[in-house]
TILOMAR-173663 format. One record per atom (N, C-alpha, C): x, y, z. Coordinates in steps of 0.001 Angstrom, whole numbers, plus 500000, padded with zeros to 6 digits. Example, Ala and Ser with C-alpha at 12.3 -4.5 7.8 and 13.67 -1.06 7.14 Angstrom:
<drenmis>
513190494310507800;512300495500507800;513200496700507800;512850497750507080;513670498940507140;512900500030507870;
</drenmis>
This chain:
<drenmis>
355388308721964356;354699309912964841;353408310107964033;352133310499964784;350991310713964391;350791312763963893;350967312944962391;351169314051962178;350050314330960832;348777315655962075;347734316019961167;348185317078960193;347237317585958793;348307318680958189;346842318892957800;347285320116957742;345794321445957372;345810321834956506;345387321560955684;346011321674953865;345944320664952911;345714321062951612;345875320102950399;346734320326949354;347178322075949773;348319322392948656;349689322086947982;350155322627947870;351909322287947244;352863321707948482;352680323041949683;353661322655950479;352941321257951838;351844321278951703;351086319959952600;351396318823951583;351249318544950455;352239317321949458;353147317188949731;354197318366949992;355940318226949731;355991317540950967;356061318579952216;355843317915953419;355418316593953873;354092316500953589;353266315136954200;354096313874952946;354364313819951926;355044312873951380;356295312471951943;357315313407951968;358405313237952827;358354312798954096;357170312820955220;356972312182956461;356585311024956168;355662311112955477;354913309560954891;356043308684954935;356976308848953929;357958308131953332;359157307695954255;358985308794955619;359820308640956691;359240307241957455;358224307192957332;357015306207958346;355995306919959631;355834308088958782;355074308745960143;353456308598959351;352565308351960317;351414308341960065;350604309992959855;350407309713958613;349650310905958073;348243311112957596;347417312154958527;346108312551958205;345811313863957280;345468314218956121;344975315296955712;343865315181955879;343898316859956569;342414317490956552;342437318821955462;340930318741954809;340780319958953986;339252320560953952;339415321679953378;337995322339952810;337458321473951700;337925320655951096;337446319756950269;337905318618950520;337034317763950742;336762316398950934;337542315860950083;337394315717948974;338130315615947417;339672315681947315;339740316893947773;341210317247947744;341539316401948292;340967316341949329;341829315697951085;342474314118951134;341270313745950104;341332312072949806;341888311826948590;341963313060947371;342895312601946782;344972312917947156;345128313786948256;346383313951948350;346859312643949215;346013312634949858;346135311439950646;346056310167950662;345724309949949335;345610308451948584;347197308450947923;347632309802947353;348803310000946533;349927309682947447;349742310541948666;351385310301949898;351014309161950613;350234308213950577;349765306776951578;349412307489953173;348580308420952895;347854308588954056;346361308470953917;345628309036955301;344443309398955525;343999310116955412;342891310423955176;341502311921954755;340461311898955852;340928313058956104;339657313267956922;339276315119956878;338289315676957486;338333317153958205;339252317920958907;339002318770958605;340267319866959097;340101320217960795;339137319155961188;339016319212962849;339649317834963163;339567316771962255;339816315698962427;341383315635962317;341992316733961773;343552316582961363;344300317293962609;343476318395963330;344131319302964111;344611318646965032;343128317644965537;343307316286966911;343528315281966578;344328315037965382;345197314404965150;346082313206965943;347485314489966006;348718313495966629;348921314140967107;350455313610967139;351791314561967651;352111316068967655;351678315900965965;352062317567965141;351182317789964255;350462318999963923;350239319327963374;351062320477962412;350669320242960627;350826321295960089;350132322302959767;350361323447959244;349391324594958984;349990324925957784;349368324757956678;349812324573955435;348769325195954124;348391326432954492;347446326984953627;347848328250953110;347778329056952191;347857330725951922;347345331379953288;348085331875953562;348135333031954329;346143333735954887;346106333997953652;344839334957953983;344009333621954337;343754332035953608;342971331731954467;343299331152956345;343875331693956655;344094330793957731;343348331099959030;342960332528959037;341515332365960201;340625331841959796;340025331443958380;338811330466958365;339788329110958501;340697328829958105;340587327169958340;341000327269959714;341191327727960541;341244327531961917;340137327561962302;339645328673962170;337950328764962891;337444327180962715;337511326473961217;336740325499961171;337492323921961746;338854324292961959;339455323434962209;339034323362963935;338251324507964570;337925324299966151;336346324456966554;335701324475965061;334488323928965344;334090325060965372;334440326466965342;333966327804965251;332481328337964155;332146329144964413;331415329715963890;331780330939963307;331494331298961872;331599332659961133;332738333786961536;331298333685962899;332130334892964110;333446334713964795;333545333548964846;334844332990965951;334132332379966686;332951332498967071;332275331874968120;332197330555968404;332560329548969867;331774328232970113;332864327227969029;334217327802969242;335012326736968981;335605325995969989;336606324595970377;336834324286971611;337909324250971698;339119325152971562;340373325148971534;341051323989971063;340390323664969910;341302321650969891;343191321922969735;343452323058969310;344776323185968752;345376323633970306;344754324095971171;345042324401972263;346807323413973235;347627323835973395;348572323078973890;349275321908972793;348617322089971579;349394320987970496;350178322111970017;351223320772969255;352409321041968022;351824321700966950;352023322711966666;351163323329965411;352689323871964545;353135323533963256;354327324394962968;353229324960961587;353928326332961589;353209327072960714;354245326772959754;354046326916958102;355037326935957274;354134328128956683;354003329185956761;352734329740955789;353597331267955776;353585331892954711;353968333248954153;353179334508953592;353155335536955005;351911336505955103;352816337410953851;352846337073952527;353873338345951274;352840338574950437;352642339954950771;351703340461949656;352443340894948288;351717341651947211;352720342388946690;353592343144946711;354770343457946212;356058344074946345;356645343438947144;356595341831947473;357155341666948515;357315342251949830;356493342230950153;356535342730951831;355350341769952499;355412341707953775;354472341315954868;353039342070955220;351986341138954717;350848341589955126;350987341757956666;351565341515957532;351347341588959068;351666342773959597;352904343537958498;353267344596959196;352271345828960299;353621346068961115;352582346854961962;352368346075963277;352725345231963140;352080344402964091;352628343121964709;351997341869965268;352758340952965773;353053339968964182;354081338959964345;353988338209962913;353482337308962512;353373336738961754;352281335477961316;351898334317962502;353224334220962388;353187333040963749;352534332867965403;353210334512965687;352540334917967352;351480335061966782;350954335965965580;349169335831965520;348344334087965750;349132333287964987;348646332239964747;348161331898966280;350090331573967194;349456331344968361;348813331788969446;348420333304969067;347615333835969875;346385333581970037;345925333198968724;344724332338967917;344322331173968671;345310330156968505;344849328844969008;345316328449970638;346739328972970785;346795328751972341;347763327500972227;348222327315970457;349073326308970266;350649326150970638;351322325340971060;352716325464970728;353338325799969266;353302326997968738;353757327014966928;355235327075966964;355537326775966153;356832326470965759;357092326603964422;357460327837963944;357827328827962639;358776327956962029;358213327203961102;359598326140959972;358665325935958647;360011325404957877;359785325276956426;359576326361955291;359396327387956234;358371328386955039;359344329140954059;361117329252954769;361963329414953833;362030329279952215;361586328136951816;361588327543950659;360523327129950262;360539326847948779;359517326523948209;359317325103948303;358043324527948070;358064323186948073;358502322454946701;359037322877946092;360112322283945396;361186321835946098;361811322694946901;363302322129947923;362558321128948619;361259321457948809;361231319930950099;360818318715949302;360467318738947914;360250317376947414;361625316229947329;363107317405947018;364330316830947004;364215315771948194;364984314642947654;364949313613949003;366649313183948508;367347313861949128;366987314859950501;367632316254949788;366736317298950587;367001318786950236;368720318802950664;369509318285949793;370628318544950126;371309319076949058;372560319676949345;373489320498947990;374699319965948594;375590320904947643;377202320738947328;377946321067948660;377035322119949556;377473321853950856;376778321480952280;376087320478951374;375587320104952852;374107319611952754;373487319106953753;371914319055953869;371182320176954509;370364320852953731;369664322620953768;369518322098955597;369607323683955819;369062323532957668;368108324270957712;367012323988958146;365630324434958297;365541325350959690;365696326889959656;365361327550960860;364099327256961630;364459327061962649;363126327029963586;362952328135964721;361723328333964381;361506329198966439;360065328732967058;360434329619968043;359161328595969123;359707328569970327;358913328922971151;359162328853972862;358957327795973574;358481326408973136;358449325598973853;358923323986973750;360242323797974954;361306322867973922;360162321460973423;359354320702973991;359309319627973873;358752320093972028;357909321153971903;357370321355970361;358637321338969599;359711322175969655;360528322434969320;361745320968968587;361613320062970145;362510318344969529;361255318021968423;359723317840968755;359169317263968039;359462317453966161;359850318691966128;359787319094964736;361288319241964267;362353319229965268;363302319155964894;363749317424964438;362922316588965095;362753315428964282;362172315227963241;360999316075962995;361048315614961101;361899316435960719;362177317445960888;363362318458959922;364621316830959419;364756316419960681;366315315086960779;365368314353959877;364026313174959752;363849312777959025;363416312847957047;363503314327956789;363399314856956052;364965314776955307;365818314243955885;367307314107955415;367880316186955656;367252317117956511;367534318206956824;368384318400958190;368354320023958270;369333320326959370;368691321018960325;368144320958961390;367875322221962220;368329322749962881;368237324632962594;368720325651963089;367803326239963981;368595326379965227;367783327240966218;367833328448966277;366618329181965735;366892330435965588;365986331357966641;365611330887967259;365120331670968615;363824331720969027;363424332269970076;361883332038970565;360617332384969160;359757332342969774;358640332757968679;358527334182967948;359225334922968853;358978336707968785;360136336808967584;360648335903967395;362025335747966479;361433335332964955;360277334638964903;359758334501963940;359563335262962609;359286336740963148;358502337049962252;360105338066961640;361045337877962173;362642337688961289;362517336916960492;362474335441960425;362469334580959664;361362334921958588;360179335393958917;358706335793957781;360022337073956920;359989337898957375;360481339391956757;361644338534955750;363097338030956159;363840337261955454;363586336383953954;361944335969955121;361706335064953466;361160336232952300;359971336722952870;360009337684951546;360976338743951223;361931338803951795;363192339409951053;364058338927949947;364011337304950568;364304336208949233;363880336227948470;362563335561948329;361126335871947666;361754336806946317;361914338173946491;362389339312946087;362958338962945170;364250338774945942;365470338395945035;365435337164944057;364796336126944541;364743334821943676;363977335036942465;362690335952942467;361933336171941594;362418337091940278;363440337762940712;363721338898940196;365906338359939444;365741337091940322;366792336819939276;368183336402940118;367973337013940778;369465337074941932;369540336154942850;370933335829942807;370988334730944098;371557335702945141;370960335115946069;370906336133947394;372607335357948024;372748334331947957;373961333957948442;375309334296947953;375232335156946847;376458336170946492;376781337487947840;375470337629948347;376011338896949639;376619338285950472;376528336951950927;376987336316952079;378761335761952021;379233336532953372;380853335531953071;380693334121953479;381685333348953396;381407332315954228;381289332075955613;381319331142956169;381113331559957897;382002331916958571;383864331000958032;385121331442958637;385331332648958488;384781333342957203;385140334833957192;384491336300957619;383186335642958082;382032336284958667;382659336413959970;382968335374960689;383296335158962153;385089335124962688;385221336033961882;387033335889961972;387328337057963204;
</drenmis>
């Protein structure tokens, strides 16, 4: 699979190494040239622009902080400042967001409103598909993100199945599990969840002491 990633950070490494390593052909695009060609020399991929990564492949990732992600879109479609005189390149592609709108105190910059994701694809007109953003890219460097019970399952949402197999195949080549957790509007559950974790992880607590197990949840 031909898979562009929009980003040079922590979680575009964790990610794009683990596909790499799967055998999927990988392009980073970045705001720095530099970056782009050195992450991409590191996971045995390609460097190019963040227009050059969007029109890509198969899939694209979206793999930046939060606040920048209307400029690297804008520039990822050829936009201007304004928004203006971009050409929808993300338009009808695989776009999975992994990105976390948590300001301080843990909460969601989006509140109020639609969630990271429907903004995203309201934006581009993309198929998005809300994964990864659970965890830090520490869990995804594990090869494989697996524990004492099991290989982690990566929630997904997204309204449209063929996006949906596409990414539920790297989740499988990632040595992961995917969970279907519902259309796109379901997403921004999964955003709120994570910075609830967020919360708790930072602050000390394992959040998996509230939870029974599943036989006893569902008895």
């Amino acid at each position: 699979m031909r898979i562009g990633i929009l980003g040079t950070g922590n979680m575009a490494d964790a990610l794009g190494t683990q596909w790499a390593r799967a055998g999927h052909e990988v392009l980073v695009g970045g705001r720095s040239a530099d970056r782009a060609a050195e992450l991409a020399g590191r996971i045995g991929g390609r460097a190019g622009t963040l227009r050059e990564a969007a029109a890509f492949g198969d899939a694209t990732l979206l793999a930046v902080p939060h606040d920048s992600v209307p400029a690297v879109l804008q520039e990822a479609a050829g936009a201007d400042e304004g928004g203006e005189g971009g050409d929808g390149v993300l338009r009808g592609r695989v776009l999975i967001d992994c990105t976390n709108a948590v300001g301080p105190g843990f909460v969601l910059t989006t509140q109020g409103g639609p969630g990271a994701a429907e903004r995203i694809a309201g934006a581009t007109g993309a198929h998005v598909v809300k994964a990864f953003n659970h965890c830090a890219d520490s869990v995804w460097r594990l090869t494989p993100p697996a524990f004492a019970d099991g290989p982690l399952a990566v929630p997904l949402c997204g309204d449209d199945e063929a996006a949906l197999e596409t990414v539920r195949t790297l989740v499988r080549d990632m040595g992961c599990v995917p969970l279907a957790a519902g259309g796109l509007d379901r997403a921004v559950y999964v955003e709120t969840a994570t910075a609830f974790l967020i919360g708790l992880w930072v602050n000390g607590e394992d959040p998996r002491r509230m939870l029974p197990p599943f036989e006893a949840a569902t008895a």
